[in-house]
PABALO-922152 format. One record per residue (C-alpha): x, z, y; residue number from 1; residue in one letter. Coordinates in Angstrom, 2 decimals, m for minus. Example, Ala and Ser with C-alpha at 12.3 -4.5 7.8 and 13.67 -1.06 7.14 Angstrom:
// residues 2
SITE_east_up_north_i_aa
SITE_12.30_7.80_m4.50_1_A
SITE_13.67_7.14_m1.06_2_S
END
This chain:
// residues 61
SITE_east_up_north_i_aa
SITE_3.74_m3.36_m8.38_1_X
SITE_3.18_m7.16_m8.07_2_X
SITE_7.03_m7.32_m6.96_3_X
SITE_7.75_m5.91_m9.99_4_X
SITE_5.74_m8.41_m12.45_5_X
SITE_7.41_m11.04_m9.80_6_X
SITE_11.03_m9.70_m10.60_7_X
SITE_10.05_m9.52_m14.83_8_X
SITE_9.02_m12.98_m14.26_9_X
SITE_12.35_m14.55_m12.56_10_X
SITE_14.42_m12.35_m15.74_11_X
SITE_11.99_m14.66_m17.71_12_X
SITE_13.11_m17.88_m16.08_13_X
SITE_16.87_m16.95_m16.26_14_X
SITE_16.90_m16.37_m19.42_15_X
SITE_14.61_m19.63_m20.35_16_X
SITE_17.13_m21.60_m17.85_17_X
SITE_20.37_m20.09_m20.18_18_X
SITE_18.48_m21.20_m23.56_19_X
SITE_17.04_m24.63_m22.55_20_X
SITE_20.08_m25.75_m20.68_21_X
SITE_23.12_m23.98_m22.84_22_X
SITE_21.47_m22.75_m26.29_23_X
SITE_25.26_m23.01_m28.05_24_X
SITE_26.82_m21.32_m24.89_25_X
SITE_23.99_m18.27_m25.47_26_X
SITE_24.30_m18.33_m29.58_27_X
SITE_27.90_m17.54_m29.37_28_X
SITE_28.29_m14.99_m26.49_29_X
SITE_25.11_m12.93_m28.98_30_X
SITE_27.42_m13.91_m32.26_31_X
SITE_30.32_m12.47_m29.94_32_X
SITE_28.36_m9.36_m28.62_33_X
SITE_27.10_m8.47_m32.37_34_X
SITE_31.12_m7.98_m32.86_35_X
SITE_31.53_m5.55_m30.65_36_X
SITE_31.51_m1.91_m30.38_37_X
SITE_28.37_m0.11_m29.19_38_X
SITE_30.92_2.26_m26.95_39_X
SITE_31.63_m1.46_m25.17_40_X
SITE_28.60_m2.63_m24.82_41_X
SITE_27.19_0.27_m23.45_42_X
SITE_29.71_0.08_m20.64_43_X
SITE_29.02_m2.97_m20.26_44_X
SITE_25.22_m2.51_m19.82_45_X
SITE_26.15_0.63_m17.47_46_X
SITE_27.86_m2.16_m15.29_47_X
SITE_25.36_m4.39_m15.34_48_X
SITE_22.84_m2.25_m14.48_49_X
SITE_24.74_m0.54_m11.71_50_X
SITE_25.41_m3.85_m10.41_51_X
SITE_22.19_m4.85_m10.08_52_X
SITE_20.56_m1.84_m8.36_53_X
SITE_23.58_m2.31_m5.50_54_X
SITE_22.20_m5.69_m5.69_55_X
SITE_18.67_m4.74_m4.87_56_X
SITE_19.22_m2.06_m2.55_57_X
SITE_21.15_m4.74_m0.24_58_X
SITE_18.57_m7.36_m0.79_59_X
SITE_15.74_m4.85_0.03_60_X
SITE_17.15_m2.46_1.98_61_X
END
């Protein structure tokens, strides 16, 4: 469970890093995102999250 507070956490930081460092970068990739369709971002969400658990099952398999 802590690994799971621990990976929360670094999402978190990421996040923080993209805001601090690049806050126009991050205001117009939202102003962007609020343009398109849900159908899109859904896919895109599907690939992200697909992604990710490939990711993890490589890092912790």
């Amino acid at each position: 469970m802590s690994d799971l507070w621990a990976a929360l956490c670094l999402v978190f930081v990421v996040e923080g890093m993209m805001l601090f460092a690049a806050p126009g970068f991050w205001k117009r990739n939202a102003e962007q995102m609020l343009a398109l369709p849900l159908s899109t971002l859904r896919r895109i969400g599907a690939a992200v999250l697909a992604l990710g658990l490939v990711a993890l099952y490589f890092v912790r398999g």
